[in-house]
N, C-alpha and C positions, 0 to 999 in steps of 0.2 A: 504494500500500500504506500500510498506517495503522503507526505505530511506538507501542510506549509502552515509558517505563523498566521496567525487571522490578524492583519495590517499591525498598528503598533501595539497589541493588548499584549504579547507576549504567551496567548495561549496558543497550544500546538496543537493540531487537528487535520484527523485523516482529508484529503481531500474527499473521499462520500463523503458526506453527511445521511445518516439516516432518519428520514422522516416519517414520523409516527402517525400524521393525519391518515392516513390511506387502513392503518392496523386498526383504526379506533370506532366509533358506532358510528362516526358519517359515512363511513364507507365500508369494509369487509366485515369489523363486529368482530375480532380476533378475541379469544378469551385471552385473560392473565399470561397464562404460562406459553399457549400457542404463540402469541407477539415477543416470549421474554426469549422463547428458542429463535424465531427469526434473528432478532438481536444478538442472540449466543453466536448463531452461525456468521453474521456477519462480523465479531469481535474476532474469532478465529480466524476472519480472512484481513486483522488489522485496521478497523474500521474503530475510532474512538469516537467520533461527536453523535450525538442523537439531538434531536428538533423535536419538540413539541410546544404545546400549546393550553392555556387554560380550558380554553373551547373546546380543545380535541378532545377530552377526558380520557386521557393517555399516561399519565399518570401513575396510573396504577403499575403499568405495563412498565414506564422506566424505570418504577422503583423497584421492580423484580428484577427486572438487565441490570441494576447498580449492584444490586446482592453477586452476580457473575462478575463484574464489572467495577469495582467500588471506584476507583479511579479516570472510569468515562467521563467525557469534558458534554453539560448537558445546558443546553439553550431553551429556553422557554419563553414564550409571550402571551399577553393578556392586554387587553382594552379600559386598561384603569386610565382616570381621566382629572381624578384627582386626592390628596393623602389618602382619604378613607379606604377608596378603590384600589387605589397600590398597594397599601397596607394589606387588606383584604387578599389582593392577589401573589402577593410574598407570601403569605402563610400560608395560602392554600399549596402554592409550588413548593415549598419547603417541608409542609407536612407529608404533600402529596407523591414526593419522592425519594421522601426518607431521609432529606440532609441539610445542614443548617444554613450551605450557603446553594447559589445559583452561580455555577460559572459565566453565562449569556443572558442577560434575560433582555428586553425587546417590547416594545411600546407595539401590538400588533397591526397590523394595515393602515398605515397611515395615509393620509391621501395629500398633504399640502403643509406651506409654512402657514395656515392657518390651523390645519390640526396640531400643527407639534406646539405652536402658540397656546392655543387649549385646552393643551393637556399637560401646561407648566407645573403645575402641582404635583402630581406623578412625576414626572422626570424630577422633581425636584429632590421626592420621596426617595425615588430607586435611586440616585448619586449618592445621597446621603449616605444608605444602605453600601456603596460600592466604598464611598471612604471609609465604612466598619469594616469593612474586608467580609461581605457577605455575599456581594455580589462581583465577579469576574470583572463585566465589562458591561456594559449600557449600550442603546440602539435603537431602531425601529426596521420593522418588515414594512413594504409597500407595493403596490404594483403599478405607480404613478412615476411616470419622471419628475413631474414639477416639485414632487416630497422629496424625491433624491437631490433635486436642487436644492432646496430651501436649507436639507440636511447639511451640505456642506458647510451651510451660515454655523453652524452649529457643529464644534466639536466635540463639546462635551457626548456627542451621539460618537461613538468609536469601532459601531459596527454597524454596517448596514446592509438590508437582507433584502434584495431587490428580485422582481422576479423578470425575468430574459429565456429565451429561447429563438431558436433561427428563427424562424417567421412571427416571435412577436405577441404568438396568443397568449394572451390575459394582460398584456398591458393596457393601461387604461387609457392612455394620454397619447401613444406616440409610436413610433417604429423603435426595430430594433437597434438602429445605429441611433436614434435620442438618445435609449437606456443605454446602451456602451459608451458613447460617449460623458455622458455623467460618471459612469462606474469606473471609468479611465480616471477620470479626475480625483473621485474618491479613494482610489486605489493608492494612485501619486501623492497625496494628503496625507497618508496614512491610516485612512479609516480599512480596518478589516471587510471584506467582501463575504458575502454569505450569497450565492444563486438559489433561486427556486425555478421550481416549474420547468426544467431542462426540456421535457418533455410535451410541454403545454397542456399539465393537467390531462394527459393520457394521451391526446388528440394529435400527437407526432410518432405514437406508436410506429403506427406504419413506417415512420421514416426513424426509427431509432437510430443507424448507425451514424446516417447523417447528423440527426439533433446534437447526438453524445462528441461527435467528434468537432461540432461549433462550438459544444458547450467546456472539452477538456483543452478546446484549443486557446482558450481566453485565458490568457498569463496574469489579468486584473482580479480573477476570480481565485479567493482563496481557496473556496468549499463548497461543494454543492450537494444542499439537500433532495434529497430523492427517496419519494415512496419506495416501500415495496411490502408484497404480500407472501411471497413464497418463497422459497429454498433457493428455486432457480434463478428469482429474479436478483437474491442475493449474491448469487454465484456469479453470476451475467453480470453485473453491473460492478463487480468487487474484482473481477476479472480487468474489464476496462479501464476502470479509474487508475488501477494499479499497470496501466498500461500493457496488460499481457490479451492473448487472445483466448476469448471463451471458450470453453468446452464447445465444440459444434451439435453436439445432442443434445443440450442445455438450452441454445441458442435456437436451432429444431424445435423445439418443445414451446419456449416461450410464445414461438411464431404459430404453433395453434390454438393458443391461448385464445376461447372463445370472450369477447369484453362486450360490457353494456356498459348505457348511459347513466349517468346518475344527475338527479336532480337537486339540490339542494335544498333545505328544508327552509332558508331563508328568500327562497325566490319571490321576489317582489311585482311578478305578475301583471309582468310591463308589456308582454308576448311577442316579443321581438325574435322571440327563438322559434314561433310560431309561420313568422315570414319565412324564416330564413329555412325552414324543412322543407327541400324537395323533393321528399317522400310524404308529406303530411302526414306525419307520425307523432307529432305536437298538437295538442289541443290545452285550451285555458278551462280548467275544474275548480270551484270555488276560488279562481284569483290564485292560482298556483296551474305553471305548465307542469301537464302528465305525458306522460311518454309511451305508445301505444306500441311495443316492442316487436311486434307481426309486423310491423313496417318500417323500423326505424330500419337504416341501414349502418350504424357506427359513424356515420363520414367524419361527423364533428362539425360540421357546418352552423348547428346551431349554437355551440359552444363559443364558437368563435365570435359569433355576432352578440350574445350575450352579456350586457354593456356591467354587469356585475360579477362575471365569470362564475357560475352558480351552477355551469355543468360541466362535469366529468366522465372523464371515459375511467372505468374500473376493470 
């Protein structure tokens, strides 16, 4: 496995990252122990950092990988907005995984220098926390360039988890040379890089070798988190990052991997993903798109158009 530092924090981290959103009940519903062996098999292939999230309720699942694991480097984010709320969301991430401090923790999805403005209180909180020596390093996730901008006004943020992939999906604001071009400069600054969504939330499947080899070709990027649900994909993907070539029967296997769409439970029923199905396999049911699966075809089309990125391929 390849290690680099994450920009000036001084922590050291597998280039995977392992992302727990995908193990958690938004998406496959892994019990305890099922997510804590993924996690096993991926430390034996030299994979240190995991990602989670207050939202994911993942939690459980890292504090079982830490029992294997005690010295895994663990990022966590929550939507605290001000003391009470960061307060609140410290203690949950702390009780929630067994240990007194948080290596990463991360202001989740932020969208602009108006949100990070908004949620001075929290940032104010979790510094505090970082000068106790409880917390690693401080940051924010987004899928916006203009928050990546606004970020760089702002040091005290020293990690930044942006999400990029070749063609772009899930960004909110811009192409994929906006977001490189901000993470160039971030990078140069010193703020630690965290990627997401290499894959575009599932919907670059089809073009995996392509995506992965845009995504390990970016020297700005210290770490990239990435789902996974099974043995193989840990194998496959712990293969690549560490630059060797997959098992071909691993790589076989993943490629029949039958995927469906997934909807998210937050979808805001704006039906834009409705247009965009030219299978008409989208319909609007109580103000939430359902997905009529005798039709869909996977393409991801709707995903794309999705102005909230609220679907998934699984």
């Amino acid at each position: 496995m390849i290690y680099n530092t994450l920009g000036n924090t001084g922590i050291r981290v597998s280039k995977l990252c392992f992302g727990t959103l995908t193990m958690g009940p938004f998406q496959r519903n892994l019990t305890v122990p099922e997510g804590a062996a993924l996690l096993e098999r991926a430390f034996e292939h030299g994979v240190n950092f995991l990602d989670t999230a207050e939202i994911y309720e993942t939690y459980p699942h890292v504090r079982e990988a830490l029992r294997i694991k005690p010295d895994a480097v663990v990022c966590t984010k929550s939507y605290s907005y001000d003391a009470k709320t960061a307060e609140d969301s410290f203690k949950k991430a702390v009780e929630g995984i067994g240990r007194e401090y948080i290596d990463v923790f991360l202001l989740h999805e932020q969208e602009s220098g108006h949100t990070i403005r908004g949620h001075r209180e929290a940032i104010d909180f979790f510094l505090r926390k970082r000068e106790e020596g409880l917390i690693g390093a401080f940051g924010l996730s987004t899928h916006y360039v203009a928050c990546m901008e606004a970020a760089l006004r702002h040091p005290e943020l020293e990690v930044l988890f942006p999400l990029i992939n070749k063609k772009g999906v899930g960004i909110a604001d811009g192409t994929p040379d906006d977001m490189l071009r901000v993470i160039r400069a971030a990078h140069d600054a010193g703020r630690g890089i965290i990627a997401m969504k290499p894959l575009g939330g599932g919907h670059l499947i089809s073009e995996r070798e392509e995506a992965l080899d845009f995504i390990l070709g970016l020297d700005e990027v210290d770490t990239i988190a990435t789902g996974m649900q099974s043995f193989d994909e840990v194998d496959y993907n712990c293969a690549r990052f560490a630059g060797e070539e997959p098992d071909p029967a691993v790589a076989e296997r993943l490629g029949r991997v039958r995927r469906r769409m997934l909807i998210q439970e937050w979808c805001q029923g704006c039906g834009t993903c409705v247009k965009a199905c030219r299978n008409h396999a989208i319909s609007m049911e109580g103000g939430i798109a359902r997905i009529d699966y005798s039709k869909c075809a996977t393409c991801g089309y709707c995903a794309r158009a999705c102005p909230e990125f609220n679907i998934k391929v699984i």
